[in-house]
C-alpha positions as CSV (number, residue, x, y, z in Angstrom):
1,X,104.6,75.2,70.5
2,X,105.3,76.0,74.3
3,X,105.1,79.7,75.3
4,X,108.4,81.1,76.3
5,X,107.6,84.7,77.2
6,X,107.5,84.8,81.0
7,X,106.0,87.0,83.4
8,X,108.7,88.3,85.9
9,X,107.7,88.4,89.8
10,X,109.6,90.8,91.4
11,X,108.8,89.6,95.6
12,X,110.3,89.2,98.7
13,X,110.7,85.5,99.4
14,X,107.3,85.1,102.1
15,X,104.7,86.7,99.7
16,X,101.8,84.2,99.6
17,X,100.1,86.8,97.7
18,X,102.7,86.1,94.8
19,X,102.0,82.5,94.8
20,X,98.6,82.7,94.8
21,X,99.1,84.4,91.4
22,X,101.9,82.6,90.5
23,X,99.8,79.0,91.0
24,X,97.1,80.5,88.3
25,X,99.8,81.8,85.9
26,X,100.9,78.0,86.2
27,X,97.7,76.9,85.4
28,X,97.8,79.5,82.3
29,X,100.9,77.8,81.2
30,X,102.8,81.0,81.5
31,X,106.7,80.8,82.1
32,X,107.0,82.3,85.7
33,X,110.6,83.8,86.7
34,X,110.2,84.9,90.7
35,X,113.3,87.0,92.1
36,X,114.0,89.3,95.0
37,X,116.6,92.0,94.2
38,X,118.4,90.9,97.8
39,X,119.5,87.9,96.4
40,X,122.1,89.3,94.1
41,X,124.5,89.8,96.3
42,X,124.6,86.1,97.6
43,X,125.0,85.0,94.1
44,X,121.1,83.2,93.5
45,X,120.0,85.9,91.0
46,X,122.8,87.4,87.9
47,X,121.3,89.7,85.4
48,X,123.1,90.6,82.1
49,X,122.0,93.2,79.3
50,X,123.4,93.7,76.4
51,X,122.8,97.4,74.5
52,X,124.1,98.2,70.9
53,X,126.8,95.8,70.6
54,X,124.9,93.3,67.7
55,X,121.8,93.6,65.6
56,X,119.0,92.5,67.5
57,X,114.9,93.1,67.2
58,X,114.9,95.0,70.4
59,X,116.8,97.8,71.9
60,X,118.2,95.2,75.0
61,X,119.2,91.9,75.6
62,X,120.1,89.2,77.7
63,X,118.9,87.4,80.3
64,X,118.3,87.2,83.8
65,X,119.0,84.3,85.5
66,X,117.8,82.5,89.3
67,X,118.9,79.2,90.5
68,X,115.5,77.8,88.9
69,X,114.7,79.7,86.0
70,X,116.5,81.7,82.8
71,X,114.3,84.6,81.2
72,X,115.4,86.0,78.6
73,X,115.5,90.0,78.5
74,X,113.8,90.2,74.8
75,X,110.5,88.2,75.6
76,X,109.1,89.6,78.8
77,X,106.0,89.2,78.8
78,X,104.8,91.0,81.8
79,X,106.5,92.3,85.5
80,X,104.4,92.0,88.2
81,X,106.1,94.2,90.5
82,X,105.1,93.2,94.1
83,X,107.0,93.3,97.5
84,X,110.5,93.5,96.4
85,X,113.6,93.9,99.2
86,X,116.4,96.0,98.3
87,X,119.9,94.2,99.5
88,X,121.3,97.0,102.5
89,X,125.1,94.9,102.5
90,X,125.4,95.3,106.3
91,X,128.7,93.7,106.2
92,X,129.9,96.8,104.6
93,X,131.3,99.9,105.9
94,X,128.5,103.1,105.5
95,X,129.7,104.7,102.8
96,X,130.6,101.3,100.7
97,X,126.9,99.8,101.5
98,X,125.5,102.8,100.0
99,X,128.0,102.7,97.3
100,X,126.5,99.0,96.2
101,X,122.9,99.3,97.2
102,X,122.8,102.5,94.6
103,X,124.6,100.5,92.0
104,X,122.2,97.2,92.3
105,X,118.9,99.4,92.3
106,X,120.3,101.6,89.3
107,X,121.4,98.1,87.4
108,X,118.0,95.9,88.1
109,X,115.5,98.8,88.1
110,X,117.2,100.7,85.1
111,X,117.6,97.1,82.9
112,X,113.8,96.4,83.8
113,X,112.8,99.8,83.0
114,X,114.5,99.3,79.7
115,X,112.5,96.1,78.4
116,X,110.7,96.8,75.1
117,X,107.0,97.0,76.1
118,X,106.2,94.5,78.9
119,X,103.2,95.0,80.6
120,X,103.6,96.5,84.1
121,X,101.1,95.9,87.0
122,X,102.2,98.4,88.6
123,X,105.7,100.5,87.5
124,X,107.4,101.8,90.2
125,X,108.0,105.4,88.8
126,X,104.0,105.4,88.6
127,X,103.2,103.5,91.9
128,X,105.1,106.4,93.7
129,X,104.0,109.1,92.1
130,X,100.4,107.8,92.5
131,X,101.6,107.0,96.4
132,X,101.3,110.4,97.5
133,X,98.0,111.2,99.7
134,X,97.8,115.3,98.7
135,X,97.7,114.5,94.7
136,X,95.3,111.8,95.2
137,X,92.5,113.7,97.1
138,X,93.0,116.4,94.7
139,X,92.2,113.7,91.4
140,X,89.7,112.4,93.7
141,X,88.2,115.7,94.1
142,X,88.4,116.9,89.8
143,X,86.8,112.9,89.5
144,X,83.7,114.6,92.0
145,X,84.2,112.0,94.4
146,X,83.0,112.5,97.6
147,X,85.9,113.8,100.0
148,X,86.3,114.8,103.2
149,X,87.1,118.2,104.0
150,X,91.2,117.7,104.9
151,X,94.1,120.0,105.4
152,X,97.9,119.3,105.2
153,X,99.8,121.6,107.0
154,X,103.1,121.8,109.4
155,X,100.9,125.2,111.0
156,X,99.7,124.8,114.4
157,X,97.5,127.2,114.5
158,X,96.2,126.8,110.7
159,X,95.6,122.9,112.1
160,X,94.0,124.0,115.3
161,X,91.4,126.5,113.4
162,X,90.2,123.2,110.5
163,X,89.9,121.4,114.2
164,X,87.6,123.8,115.8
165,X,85.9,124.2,112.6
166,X,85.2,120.3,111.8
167,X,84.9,119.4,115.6
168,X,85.0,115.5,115.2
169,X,88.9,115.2,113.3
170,X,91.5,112.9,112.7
171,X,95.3,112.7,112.3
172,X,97.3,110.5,109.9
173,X,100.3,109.8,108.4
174,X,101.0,111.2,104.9
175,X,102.9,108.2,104.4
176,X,103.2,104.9,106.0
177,X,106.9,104.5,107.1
178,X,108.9,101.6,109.0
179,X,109.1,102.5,112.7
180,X,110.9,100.8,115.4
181,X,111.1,102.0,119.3
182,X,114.0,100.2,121.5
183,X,114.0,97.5,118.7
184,X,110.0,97.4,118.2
185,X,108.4,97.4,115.4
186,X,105.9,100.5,115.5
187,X,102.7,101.3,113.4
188,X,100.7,104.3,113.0
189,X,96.6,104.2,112.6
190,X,94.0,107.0,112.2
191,X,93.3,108.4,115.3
192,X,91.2,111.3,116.7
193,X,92.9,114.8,117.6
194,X,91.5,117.8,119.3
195,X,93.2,121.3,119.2
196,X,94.3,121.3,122.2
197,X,96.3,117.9,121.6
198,X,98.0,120.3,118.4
199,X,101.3,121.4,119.8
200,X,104.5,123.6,118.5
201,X,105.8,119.5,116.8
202,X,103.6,120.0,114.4
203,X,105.7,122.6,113.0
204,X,108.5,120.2,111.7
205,X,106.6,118.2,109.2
206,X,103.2,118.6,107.4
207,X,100.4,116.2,109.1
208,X,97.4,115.6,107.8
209,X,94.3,116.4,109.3
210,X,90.7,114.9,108.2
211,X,86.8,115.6,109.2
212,X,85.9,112.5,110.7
213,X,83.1,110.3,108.4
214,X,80.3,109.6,110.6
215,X,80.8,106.3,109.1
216,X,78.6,102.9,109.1
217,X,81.3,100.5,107.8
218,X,84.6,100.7,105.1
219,X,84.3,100.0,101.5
220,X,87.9,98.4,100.1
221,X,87.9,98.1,96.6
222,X,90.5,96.0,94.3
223,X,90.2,97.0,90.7
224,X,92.3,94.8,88.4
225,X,92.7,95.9,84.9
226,X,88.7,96.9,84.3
227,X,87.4,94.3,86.8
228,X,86.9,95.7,90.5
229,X,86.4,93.2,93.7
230,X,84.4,95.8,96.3
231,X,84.1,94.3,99.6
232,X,82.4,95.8,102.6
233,X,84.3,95.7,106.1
234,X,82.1,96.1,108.9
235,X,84.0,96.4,112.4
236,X,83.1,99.4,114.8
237,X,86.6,100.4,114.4
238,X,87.7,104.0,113.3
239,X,90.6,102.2,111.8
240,X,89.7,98.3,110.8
241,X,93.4,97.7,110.5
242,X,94.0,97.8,113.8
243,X,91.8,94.6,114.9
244,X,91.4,92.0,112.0
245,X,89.5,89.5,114.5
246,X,87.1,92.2,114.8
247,X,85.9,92.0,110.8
248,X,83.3,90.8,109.1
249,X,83.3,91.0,106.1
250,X,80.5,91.1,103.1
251,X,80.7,91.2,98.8
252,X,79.2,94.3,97.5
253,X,78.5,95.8,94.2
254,X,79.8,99.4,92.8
255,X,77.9,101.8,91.7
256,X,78.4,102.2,87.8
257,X,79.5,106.2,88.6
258,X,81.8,105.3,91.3
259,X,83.3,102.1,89.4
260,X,84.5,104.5,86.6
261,X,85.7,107.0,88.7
262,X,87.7,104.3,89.9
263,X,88.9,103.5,87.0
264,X,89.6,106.9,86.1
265,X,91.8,107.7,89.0
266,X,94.2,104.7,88.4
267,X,94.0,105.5,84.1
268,X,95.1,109.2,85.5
269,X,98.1,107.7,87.1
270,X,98.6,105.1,84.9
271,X,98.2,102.1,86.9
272,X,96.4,98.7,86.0
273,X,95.5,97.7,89.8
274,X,95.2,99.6,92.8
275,X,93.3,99.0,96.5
276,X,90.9,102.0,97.2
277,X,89.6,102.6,100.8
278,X,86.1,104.4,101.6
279,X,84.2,105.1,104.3
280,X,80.3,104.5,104.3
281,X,78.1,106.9,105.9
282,X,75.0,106.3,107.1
283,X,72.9,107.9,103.9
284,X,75.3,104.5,102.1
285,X,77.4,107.2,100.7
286,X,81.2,106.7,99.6
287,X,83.7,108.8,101.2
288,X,87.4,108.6,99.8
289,X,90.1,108.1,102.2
290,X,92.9,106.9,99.7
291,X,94.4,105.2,97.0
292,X,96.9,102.2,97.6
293,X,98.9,101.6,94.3
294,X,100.4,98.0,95.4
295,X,97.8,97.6,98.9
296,X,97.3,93.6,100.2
297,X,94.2,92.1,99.0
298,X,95.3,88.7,99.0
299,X,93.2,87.6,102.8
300,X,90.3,89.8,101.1
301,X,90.0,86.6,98.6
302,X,90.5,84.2,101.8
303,X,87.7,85.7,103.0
304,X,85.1,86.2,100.1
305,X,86.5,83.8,97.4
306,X,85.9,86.7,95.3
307,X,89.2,85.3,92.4
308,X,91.2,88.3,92.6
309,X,94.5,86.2,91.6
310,X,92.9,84.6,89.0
311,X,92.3,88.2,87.7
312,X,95.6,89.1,87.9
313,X,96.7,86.0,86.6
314,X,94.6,86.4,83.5
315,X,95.6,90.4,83.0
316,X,99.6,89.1,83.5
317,X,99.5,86.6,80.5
318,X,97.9,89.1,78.6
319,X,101.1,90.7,78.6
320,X,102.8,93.0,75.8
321,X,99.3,92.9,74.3
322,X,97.4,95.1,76.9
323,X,94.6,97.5,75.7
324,X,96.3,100.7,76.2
325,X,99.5,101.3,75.7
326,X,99.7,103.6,78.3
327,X,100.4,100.6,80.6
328,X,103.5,99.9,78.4
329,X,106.7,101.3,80.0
């Protein structure tokens, strides 16, 4: 008997990430339904749920519907909750666009969030509250990872005193965040700061400052389920990001301790996958930086042939079934 429970990708159009998962979830023989929350408005994706009005084994039903595939509501297997795009109706007035953009979040994400039991890789409720830099160095810190001495503060003189006490620090964001100056796209890295550079600006939002890692090279680790893909990044760069030409890039195993501290951080925010970046001294020790709860990976594989999709693949047709039901929502 063919199996009818699909998994439900929830991706902007362009994620090659997606379909490199989606082509081994084919391979599975797993019923794939890919949609993009944008789309509803121009009429390619309909969603209808039914709640208390007949008898039924579950507590919803219906289905949701694209111009290539029908799932219904009842047999989700798994959401795989990638890149999605929320519509922003720009040919509406302010208020009105608001209006509908509320309403179409609310409708999809509260129907979704209402399934009975699929398995989630990752939630959104969980991927933001696990998204927030001060919470993670303080689980990284009860977990006895190794982490470098920060502050978060919106104090000048508080940041200006860690500076002077650290010597070699950094800035960064608490939170990547879409930029764009006179219509360019902007980005924000890691980057050194001295106390003189600390001004009264720092007073109207909290920055964070770090003790620089007299760091060798980066450690990015995927963990998937209970497997974890570490890969070493070597690049002379205090931020790698900011010159991929400029990596190479090497497969290395975990440490059994820092594995399951791994683990441990994503069971505490109850996520199945998860990137982790670390910096490597020059003793080979770890140093967290942070937790990304939905962070690219998918060149990592280009790169190493290490079979991350596969992985997910294989923990997405899993499904309803998964170990723990803490990864049920």
């Amino acid at each position: 008997m063919a199996d009818t429970k699909p998994v439900l990708v929830v991706t902007e159009p362009l994620d090659i990430t997606a379909d490199m998962v989606i082509t081994h979830l084919n391979r599975h023989g797993v019923p794939v339904a890919r949609f993009n929350p944008a789309d509803l408005p121009t009429g390619e994706l309909t969603i209808s749920a039914r709640f208390g009005d007949r008898p039924a084994s579950t507590s919803v039903a219906g289905q949701l519907r694209t111009p290539s595939r029908t799932a219904d509501l009842e047999h989700v297997r798994a959401v795989y909750w990638r890149r999605p795009v929320w519509p922003a109706f720009e040919h509406l007035d302010v208020d009105d666009a608001r209006y509908a953009a509320a309403q179409v979040r609310h409708g999809i994400a509260g129907v979704l969030h209402a399934l009975d039991g699929p398995l989630w890789v990752n939630h959104p409720v969980r991927n933001a509250a696990a998204d927030h830099k001060p919470t993670q160095l303080a689980i990284a810190v009860r977990l006895d990872l190794t982490v470098p001495a920060t502050l978060v503060t919106n104090d000048p003189d508080e940041a200006r005193e860690f500076i002077t006490a650290h010597g070699q620090v950094i800035v960064k964001t608490l939170r990547w965040t879409p930029y764009e100056r006179d219509g360019v796209g902007l980005t924000s890295w890691a980057e050194p700061v001295t106390a003189d550079e600390v001004d009264g600006s720092v007073a109207m939002a909290p920055h964070l400052f770090q003790a620089r890692v007299d760091k060798v090279a980066d450690l990015r680790v995927l963990v998937v389920g209970r497997r974890s893909f570490a890969v070493r990044i070597d690049s002379g760069l205090l931020d790698w990001r900011k010159d991929y030409s400029a990596l190479s890039y090497s497969v290395v195993d975990l440490p059994g301790r820092l594995e399951m501290a791994l683990f441990a951080c994503l069971d505490h925010f109850g996520l199945l996958s998860g990137s982790f970046d670390l910096a490597l001294d020059r003793e080979g020790e770890p140093h967290w930086l942070e937790l990304n709860p939905n962070g690219q990976w998918g060149w990592l594989e280009e790169k190493t042939g290490l079979p991350m999709a596969a992985s997910f693949a294989d923990l997405l047709a899993q499904g309803d079934n998964p170990d723990d039901a803490r990864y049920r929502v």
